[in-house]
Backbone atoms as SQL, in Angstrom:
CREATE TABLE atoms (id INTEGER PRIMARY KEY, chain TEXT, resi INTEGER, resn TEXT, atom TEXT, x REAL, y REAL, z REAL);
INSERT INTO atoms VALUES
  (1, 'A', 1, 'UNK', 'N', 120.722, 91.593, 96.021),
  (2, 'A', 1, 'UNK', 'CA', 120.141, 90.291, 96.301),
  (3, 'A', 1, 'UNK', 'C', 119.943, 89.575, 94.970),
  (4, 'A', 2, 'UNK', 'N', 120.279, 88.457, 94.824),
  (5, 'A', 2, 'UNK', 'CA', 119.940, 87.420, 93.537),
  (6, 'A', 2, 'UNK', 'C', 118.841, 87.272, 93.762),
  (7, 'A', 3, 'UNK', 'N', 118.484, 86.910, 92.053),
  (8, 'A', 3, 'UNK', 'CA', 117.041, 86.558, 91.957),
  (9, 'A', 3, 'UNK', 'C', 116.733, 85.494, 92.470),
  (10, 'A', 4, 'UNK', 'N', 117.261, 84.428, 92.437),
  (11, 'A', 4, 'UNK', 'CA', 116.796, 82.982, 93.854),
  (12, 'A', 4, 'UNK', 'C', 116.539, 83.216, 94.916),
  (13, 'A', 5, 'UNK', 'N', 116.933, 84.376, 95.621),
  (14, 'A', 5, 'UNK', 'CA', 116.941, 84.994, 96.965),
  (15, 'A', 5, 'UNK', 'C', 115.585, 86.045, 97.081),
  (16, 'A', 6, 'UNK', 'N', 114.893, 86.314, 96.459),
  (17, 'A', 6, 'UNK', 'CA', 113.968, 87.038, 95.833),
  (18, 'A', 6, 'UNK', 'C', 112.674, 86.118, 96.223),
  (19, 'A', 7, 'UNK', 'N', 111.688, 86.654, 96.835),
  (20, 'A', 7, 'UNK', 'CA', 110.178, 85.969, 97.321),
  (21, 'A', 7, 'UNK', 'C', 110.005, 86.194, 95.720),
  (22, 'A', 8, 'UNK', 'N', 108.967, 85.024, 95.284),
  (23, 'A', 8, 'UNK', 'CA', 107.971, 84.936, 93.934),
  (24, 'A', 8, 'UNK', 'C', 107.154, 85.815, 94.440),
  (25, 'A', 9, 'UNK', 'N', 106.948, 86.646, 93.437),
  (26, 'A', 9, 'UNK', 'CA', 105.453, 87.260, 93.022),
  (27, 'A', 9, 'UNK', 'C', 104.476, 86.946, 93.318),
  (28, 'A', 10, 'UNK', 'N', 103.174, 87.596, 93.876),
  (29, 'A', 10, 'UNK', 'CA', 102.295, 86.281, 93.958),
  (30, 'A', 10, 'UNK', 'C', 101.466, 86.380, 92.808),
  (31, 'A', 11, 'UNK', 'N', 100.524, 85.206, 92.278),
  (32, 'A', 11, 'UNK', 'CA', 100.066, 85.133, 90.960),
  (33, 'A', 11, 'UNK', 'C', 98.892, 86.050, 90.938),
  (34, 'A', 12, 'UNK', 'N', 98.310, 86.841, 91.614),
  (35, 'A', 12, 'UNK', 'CA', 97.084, 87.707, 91.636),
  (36, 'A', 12, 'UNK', 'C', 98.396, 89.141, 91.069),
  (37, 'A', 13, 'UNK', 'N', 98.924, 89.074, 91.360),
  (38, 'A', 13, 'UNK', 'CA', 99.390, 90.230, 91.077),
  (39, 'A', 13, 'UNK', 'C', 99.762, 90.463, 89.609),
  (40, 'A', 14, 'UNK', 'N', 101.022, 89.232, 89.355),
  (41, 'A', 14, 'UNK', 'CA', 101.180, 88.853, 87.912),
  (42, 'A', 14, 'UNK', 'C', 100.143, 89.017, 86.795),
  (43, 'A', 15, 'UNK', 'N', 98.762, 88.194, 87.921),
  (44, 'A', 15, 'UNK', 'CA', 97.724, 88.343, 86.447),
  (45, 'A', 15, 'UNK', 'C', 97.101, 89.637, 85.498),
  (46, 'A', 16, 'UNK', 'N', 97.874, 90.926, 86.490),
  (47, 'A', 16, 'UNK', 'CA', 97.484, 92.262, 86.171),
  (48, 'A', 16, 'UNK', 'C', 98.424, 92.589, 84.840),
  (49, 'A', 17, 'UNK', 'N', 99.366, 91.735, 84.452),
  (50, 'A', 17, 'UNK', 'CA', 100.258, 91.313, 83.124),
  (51, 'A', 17, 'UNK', 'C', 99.530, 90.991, 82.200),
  (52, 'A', 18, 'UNK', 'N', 97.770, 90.203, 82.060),
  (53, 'A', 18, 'UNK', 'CA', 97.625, 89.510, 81.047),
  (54, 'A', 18, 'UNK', 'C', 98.353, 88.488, 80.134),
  (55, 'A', 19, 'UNK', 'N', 99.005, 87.832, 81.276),
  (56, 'A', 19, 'UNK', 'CA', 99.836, 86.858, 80.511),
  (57, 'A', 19, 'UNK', 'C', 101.044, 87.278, 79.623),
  (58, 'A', 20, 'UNK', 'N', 101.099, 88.655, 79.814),
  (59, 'A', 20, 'UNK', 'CA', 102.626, 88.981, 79.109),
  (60, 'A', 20, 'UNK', 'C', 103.803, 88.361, 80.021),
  (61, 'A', 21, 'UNK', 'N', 104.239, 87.761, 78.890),
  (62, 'A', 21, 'UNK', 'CA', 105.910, 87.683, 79.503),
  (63, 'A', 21, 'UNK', 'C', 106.615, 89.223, 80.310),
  (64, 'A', 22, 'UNK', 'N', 107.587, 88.874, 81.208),
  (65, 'A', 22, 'UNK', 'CA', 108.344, 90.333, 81.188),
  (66, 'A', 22, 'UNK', 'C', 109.726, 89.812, 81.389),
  (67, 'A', 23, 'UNK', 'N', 110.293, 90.399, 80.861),
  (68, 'A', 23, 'UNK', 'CA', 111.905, 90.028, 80.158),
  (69, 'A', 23, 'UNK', 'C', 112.299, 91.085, 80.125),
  (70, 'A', 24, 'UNK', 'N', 113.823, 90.772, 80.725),
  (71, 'A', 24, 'UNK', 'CA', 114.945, 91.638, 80.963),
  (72, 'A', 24, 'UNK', 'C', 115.112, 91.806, 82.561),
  (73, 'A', 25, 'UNK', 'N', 116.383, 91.925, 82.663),
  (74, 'A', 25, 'UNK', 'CA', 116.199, 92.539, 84.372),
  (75, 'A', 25, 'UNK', 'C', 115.566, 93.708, 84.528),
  (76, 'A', 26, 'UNK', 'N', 115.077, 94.995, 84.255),
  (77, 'A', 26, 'UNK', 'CA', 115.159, 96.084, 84.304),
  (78, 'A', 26, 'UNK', 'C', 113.319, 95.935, 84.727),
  (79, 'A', 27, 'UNK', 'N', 113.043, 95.351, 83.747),
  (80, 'A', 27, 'UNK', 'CA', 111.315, 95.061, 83.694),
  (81, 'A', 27, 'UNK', 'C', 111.092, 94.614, 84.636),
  (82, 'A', 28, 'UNK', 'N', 111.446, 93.146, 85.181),
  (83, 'A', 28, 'UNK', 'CA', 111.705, 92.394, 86.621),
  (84, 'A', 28, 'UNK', 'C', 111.908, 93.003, 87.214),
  (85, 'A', 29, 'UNK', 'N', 112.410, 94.087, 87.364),
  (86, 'A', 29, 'UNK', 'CA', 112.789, 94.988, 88.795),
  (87, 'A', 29, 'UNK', 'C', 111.842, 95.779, 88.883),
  (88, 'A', 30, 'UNK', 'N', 111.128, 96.534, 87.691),
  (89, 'A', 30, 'UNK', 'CA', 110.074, 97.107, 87.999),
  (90, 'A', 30, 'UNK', 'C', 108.694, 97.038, 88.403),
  (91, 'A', 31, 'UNK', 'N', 108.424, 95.851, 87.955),
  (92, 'A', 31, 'UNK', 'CA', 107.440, 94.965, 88.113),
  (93, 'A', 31, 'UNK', 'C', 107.756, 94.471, 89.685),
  (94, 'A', 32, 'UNK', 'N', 109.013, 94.488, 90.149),
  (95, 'A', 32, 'UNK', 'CA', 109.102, 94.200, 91.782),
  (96, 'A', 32, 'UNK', 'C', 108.901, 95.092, 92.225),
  (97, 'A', 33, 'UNK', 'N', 109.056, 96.495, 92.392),
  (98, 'A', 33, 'UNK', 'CA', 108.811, 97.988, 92.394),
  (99, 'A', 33, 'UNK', 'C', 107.729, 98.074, 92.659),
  (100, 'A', 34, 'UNK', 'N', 106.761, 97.752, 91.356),
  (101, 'A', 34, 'UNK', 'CA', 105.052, 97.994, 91.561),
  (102, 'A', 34, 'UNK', 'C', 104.518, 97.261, 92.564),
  (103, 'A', 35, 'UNK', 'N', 105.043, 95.891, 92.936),
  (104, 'A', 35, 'UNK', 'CA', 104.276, 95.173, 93.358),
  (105, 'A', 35, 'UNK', 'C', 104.972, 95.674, 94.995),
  (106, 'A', 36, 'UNK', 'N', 105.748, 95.661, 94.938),
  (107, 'A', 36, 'UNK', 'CA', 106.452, 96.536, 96.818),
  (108, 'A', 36, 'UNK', 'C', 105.361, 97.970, 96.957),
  (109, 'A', 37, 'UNK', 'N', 105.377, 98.369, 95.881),
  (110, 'A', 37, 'UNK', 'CA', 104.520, 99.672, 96.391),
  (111, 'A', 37, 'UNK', 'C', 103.122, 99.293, 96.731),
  (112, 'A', 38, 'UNK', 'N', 102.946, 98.561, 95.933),
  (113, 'A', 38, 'UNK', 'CA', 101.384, 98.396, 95.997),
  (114, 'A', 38, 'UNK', 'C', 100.982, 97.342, 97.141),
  (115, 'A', 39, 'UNK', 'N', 101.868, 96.551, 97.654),
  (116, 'A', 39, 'UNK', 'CA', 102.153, 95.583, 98.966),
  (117, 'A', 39, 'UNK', 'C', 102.299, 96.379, 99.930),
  (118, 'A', 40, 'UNK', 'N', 103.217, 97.430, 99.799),
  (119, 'A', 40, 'UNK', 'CA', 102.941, 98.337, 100.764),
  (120, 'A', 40, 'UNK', 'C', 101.653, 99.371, 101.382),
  (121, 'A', 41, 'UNK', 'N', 101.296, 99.805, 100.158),
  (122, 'A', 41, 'UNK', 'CA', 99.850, 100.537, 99.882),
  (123, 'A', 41, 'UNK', 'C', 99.154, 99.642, 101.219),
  (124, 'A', 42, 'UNK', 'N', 99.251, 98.427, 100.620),
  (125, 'A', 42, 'UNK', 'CA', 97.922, 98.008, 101.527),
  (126, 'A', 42, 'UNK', 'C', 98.029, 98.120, 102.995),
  (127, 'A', 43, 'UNK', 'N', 98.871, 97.834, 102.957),
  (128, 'A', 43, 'UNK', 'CA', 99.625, 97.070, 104.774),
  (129, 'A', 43, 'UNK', 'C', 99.590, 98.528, 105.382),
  (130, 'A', 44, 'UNK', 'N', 99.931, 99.744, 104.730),
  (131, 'A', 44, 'UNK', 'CA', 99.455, 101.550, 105.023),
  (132, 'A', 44, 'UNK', 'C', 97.729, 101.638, 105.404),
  (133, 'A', 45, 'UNK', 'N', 97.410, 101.623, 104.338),
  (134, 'A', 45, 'UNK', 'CA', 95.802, 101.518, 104.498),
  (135, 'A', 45, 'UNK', 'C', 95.068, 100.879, 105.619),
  (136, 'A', 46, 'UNK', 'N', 95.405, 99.713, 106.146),
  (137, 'A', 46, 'UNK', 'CA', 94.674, 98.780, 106.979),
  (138, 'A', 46, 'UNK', 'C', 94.252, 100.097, 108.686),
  (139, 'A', 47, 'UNK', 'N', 95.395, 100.591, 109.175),
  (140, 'A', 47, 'UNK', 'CA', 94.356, 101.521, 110.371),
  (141, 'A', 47, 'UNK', 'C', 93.933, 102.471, 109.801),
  (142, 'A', 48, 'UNK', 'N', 94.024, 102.967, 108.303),
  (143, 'A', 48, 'UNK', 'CA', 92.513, 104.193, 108.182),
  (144, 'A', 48, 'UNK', 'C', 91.734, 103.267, 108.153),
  (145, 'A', 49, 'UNK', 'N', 91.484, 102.176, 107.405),
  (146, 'A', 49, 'UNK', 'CA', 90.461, 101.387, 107.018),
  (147, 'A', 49, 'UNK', 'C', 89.543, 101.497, 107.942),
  (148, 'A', 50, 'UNK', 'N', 90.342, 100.755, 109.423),
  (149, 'A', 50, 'UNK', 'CA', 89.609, 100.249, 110.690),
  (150, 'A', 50, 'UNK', 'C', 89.487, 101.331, 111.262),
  (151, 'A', 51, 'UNK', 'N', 89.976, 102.491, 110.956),
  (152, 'A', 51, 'UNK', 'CA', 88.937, 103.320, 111.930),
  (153, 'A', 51, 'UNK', 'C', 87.655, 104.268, 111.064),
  (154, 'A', 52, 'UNK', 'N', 87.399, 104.092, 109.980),
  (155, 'A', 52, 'UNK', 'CA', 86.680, 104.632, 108.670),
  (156, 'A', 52, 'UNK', 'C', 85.560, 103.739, 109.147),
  (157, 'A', 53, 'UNK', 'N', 85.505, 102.091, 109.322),
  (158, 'A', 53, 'UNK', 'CA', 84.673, 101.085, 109.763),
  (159, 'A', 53, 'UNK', 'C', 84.394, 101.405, 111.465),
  (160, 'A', 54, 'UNK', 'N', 85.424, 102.172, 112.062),
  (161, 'A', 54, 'UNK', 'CA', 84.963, 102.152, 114.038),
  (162, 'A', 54, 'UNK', 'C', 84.423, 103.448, 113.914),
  (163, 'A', 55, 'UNK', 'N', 85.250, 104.454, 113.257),
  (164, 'A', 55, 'UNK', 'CA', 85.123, 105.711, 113.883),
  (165, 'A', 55, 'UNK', 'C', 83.844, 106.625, 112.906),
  (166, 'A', 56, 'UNK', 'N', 83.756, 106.303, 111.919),
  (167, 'A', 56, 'UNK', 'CA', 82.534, 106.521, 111.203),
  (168, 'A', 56, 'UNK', 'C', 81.443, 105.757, 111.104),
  (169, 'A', 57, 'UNK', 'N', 81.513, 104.596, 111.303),
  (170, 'A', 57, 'UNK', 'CA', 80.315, 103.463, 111.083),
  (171, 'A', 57, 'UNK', 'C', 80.452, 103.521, 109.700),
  (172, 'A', 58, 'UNK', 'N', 80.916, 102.996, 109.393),
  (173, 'A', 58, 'UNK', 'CA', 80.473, 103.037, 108.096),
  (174, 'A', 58, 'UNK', 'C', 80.767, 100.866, 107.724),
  (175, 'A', 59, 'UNK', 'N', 80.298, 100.325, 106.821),
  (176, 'A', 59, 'UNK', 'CA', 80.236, 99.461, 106.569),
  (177, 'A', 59, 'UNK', 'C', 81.729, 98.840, 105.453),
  (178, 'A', 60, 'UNK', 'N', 82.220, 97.231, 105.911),
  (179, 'A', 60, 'UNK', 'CA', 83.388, 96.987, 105.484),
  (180, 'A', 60, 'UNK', 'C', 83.522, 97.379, 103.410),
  (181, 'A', 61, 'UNK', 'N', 82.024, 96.714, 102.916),
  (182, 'A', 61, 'UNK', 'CA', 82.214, 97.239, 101.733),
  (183, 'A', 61, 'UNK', 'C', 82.373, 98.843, 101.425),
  (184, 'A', 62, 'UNK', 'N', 81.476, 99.715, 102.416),
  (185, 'A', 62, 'UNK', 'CA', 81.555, 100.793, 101.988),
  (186, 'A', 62, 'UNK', 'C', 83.543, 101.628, 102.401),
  (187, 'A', 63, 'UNK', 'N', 83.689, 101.219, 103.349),
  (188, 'A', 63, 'UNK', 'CA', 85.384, 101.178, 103.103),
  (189, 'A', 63, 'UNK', 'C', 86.054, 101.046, 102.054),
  (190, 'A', 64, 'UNK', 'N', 85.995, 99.774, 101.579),
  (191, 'A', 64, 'UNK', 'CA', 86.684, 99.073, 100.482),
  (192, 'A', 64, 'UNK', 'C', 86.301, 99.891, 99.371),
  (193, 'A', 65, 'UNK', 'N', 84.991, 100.379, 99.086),
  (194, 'A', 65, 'UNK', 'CA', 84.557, 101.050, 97.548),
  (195, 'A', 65, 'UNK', 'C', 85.674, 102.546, 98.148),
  (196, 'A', 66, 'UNK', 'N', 85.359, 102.954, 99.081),
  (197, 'A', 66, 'UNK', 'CA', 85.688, 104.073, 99.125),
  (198, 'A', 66, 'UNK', 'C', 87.308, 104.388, 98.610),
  (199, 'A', 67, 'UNK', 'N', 87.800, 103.516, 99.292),
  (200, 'A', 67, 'UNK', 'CA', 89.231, 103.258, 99.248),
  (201, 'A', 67, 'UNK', 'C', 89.735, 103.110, 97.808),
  (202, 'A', 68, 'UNK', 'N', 88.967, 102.045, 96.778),
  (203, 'A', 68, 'UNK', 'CA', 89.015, 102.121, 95.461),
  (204, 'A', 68, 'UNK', 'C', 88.836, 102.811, 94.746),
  (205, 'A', 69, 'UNK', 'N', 87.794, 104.095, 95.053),
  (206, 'A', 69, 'UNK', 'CA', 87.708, 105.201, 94.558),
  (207, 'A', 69, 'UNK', 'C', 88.530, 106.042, 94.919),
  (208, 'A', 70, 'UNK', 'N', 89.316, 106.119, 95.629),
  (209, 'A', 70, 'UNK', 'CA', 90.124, 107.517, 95.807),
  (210, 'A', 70, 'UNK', 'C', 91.634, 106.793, 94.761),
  (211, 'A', 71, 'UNK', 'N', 91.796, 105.254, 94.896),
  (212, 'A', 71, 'UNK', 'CA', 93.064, 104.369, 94.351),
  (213, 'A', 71, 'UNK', 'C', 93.076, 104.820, 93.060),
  (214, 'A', 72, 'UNK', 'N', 91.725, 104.917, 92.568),
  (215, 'A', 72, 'UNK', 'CA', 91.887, 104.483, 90.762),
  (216, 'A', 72, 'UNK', 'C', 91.727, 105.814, 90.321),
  (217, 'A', 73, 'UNK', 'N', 91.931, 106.900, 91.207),
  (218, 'A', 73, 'UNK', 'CA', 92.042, 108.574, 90.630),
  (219, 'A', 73, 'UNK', 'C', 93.558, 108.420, 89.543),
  (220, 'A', 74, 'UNK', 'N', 93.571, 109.071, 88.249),
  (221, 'A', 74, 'UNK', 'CA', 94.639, 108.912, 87.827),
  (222, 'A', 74, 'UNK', 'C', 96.206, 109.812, 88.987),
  (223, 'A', 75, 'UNK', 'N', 95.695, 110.598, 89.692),
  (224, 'A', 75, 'UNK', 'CA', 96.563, 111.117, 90.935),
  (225, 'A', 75, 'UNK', 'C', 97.429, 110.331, 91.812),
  (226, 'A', 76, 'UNK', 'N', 96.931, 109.333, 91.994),
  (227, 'A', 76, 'UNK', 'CA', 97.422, 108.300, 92.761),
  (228, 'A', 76, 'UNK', 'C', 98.886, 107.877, 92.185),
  (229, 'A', 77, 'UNK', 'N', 98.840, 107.859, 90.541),
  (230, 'A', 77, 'UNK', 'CA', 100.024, 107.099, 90.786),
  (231, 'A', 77, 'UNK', 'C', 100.075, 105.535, 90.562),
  (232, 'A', 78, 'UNK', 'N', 99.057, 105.287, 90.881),
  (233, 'A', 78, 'UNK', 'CA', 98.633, 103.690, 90.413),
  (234, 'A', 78, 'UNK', 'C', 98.578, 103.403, 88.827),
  (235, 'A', 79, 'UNK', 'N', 98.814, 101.979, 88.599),
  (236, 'A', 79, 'UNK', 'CA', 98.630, 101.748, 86.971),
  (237, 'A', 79, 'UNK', 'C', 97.430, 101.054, 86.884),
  (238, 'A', 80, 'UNK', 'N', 97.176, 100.691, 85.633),
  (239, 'A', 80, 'UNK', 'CA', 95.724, 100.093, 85.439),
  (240, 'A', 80, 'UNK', 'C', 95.535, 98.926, 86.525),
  (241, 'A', 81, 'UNK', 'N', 94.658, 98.609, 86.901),
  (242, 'A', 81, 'UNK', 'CA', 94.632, 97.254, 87.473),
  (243, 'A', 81, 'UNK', 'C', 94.869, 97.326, 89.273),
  (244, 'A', 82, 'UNK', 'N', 96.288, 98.045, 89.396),
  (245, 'A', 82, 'UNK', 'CA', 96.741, 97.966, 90.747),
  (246, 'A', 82, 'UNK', 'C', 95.980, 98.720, 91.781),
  (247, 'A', 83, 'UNK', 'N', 94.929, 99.507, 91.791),
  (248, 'A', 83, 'UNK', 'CA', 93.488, 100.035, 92.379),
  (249, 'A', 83, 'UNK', 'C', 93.184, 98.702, 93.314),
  (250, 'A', 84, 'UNK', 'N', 92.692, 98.092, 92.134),
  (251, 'A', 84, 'UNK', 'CA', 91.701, 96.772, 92.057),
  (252, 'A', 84, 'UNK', 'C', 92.420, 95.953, 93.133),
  (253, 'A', 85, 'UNK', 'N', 93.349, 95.922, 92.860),
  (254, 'A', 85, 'UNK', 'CA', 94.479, 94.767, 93.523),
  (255, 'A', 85, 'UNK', 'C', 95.086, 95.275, 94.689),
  (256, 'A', 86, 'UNK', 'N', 95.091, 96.304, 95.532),
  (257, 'A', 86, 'UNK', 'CA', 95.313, 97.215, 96.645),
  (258, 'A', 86, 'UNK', 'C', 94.542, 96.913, 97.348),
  (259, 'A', 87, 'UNK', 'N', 93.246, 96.941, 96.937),
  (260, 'A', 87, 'UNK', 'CA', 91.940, 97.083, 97.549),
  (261, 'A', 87, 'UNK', 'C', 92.108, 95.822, 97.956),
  (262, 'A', 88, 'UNK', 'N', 91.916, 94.641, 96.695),
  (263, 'A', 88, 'UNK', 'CA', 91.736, 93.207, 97.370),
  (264, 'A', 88, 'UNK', 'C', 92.437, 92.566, 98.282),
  (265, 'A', 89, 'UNK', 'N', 93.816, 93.263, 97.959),
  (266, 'A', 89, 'UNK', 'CA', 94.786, 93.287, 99.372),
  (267, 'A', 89, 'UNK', 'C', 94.379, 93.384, 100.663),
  (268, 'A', 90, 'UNK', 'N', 93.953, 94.674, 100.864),
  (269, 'A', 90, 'UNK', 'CA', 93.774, 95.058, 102.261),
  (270, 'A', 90, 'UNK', 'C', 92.549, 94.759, 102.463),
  (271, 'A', 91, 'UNK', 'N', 91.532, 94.227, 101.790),
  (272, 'A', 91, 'UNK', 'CA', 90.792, 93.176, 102.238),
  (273, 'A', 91, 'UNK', 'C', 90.881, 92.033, 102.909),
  (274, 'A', 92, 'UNK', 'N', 92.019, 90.972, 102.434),
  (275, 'A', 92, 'UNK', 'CA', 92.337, 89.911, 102.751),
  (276, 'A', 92, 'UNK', 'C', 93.284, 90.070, 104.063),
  (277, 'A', 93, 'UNK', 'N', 93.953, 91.477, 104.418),
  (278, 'A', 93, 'UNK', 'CA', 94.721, 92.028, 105.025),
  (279, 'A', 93, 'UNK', 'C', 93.906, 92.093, 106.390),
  (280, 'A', 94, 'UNK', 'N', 92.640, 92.417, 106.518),
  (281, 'A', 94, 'UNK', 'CA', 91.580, 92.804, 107.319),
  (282, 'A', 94, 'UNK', 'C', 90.678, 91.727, 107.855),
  (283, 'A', 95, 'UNK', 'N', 90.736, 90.815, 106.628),
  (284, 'A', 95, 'UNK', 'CA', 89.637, 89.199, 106.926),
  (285, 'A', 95, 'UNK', 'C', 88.868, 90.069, 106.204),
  (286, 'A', 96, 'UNK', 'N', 88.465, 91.099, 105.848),
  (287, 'A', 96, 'UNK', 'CA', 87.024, 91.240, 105.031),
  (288, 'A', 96, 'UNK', 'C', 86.450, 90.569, 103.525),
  (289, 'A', 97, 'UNK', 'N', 84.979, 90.608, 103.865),
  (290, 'A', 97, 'UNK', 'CA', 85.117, 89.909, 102.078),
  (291, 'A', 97, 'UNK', 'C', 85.086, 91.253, 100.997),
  (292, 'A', 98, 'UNK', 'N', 85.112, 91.471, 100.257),
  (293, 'A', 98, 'UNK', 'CA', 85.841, 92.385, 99.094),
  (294, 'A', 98, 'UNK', 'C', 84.884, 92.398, 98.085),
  (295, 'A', 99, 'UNK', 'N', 84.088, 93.208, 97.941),
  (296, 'A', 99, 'UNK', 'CA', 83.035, 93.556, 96.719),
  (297, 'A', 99, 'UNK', 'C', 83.643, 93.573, 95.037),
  (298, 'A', 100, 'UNK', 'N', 82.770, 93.219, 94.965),
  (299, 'A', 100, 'UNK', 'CA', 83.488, 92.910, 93.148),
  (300, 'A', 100, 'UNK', 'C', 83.609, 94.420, 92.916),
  (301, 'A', 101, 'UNK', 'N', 84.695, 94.612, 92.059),
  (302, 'A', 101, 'UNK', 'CA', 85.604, 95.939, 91.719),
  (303, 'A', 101, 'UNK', 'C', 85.468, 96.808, 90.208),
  (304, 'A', 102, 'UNK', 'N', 84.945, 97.115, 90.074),
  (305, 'A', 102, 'UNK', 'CA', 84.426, 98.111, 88.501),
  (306, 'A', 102, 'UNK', 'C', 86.479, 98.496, 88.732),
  (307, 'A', 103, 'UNK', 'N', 86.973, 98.026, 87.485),
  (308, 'A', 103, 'UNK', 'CA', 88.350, 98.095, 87.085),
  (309, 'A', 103, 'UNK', 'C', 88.239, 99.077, 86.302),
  (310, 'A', 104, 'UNK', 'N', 87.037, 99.503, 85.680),
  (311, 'A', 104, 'UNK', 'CA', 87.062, 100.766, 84.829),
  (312, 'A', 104, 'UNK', 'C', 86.874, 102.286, 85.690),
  (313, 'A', 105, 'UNK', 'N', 86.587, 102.117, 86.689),
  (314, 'A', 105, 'UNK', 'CA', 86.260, 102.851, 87.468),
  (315, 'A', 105, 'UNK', 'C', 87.573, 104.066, 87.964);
């Protein structure tokens, strides 16, 4: 597929760049990579979520922390940032509102 043919990035995601440029195809592709996995991540997550919130009671933030804590294990596989940005995903994925995110965490 050409890159014109290619959905944009969306800019929440990008901003996990700090404003670095990324240049070259190879980078661009990977950076499409992260962001498919981590697009995916979420859209996975959404029925544990809802049944973590039905089947435990448990509350939408306490989901969301939970979920961020198991994301930002270095195990996961995730890179800096993309925890944070999973989470806020499948927040917005859910309608929930999304507790501010300890990125160091």
């Amino acid at each position: 597929m050409s890159d014109d043919q290619l959905t944009p990035l969306p800019e929440s995601f990008l901003a996990l760049l700090g404003g670095r440029p990324v240049r070259g195809q190879a980078a661009q592709a990977e950076l499409r990579g992260r962001y498919e996995l981590c697009e995916d991540l979420a859209s996975t997550l959404v029925p544990s979520a809802q049944a973590l919130l039905h089947d435990d009671g448990l509350t939408e933030e306490d989901v969301l922390w939970r979920c961020h804590l198991g994301l930002a294990q270095p195990a996961s596989g995730l890179q800096p940032g993309e925890a944070g940005w999973v989470v806020r995903r499948l927040a917005e994925l859910l309608n929930w509102p999304c507790p501010p995110l300890d990125e160091a965490a």
